[in-house]
C-alpha distance (Angstrom), angle and dihedral (degrees) to the residues before:
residue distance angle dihedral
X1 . . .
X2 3.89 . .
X3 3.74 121.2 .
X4 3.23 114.0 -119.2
X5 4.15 112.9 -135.9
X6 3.69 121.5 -152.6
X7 3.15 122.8 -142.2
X8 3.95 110.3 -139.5
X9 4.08 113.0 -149.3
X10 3.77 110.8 -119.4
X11 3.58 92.8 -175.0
X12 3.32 105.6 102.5
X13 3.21 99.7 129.1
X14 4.07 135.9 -102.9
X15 3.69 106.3 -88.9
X16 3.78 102.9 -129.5
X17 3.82 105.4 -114.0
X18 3.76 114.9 -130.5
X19 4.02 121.0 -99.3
X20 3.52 104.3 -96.1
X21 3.37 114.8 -133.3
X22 4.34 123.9 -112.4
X23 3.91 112.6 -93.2
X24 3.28 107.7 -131.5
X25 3.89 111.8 -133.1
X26 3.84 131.6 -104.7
X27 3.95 90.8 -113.6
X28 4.03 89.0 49.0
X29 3.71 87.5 48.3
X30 3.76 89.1 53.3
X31 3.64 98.1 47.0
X32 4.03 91.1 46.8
X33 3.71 84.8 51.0
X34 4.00 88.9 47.5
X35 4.13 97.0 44.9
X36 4.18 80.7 48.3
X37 4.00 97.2 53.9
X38 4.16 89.1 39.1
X39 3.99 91.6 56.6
X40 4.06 90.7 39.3
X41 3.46 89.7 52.7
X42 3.78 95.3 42.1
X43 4.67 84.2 53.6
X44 3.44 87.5 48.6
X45 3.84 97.5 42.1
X46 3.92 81.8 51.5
X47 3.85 103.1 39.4
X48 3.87 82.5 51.2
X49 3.90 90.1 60.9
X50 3.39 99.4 35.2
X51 3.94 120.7 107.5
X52 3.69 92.0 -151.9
X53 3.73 120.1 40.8
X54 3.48 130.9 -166.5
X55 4.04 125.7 -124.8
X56 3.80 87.8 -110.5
X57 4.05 90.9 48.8
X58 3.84 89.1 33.6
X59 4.18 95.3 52.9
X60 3.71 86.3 36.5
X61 4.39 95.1 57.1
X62 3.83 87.9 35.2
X63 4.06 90.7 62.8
X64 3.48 86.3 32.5
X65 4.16 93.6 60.4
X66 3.85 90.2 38.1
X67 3.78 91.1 64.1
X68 4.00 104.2 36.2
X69 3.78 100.5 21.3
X70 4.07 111.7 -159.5
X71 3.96 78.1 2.0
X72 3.19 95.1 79.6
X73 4.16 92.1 87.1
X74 3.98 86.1 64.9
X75 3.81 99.8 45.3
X76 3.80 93.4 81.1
X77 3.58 87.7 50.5
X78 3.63 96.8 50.0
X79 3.64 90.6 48.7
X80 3.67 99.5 47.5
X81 4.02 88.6 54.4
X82 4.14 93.6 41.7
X83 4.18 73.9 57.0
X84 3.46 97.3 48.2
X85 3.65 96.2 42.4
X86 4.15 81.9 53.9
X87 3.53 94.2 52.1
């Protein structure tokens, strides 16, 4: 008696992979990360001048002055020039 062999259909078909999306490169990741600190600092600059804060700005100086203290009046410096320096 002869085997029979089966033949098993590999033509399913190639699932289409997805479009993969464009990296974005380490220098566009920088300057992102540079545009971000500049317009942080600038709020915080602001919020710090301001008469009337908000309870975004208010939380925001409150955690702010926990963590440096009386440092707190150079932090938006330091991050405006750490986004500069990025840029």
């Amino acid at each position: 008696m002869t085997k029979r062999t089966s033949r098993k259909s590999k033509a399913r078909g190639k699932q289409p992979s997805p479009p993969k999306l464009p990296r974005l490169s380490l220098d566009r990741q920088l300057d992102i990360l540079g545009i971000v600190l500049v317009a942080l600092a600038g709020i915080t600059l602001l919020s710090f001048l301001s008469a009337t804060r908000g309870s975004l700005t208010e939380s925001w100086v409150n955690f702010l002055s926990r963590i440096f203290g009386l440092g707190v009046y150079l932090v938006p410096f330091g991050m405006g020039l750490a986004g500069l320096w990025l840029l």
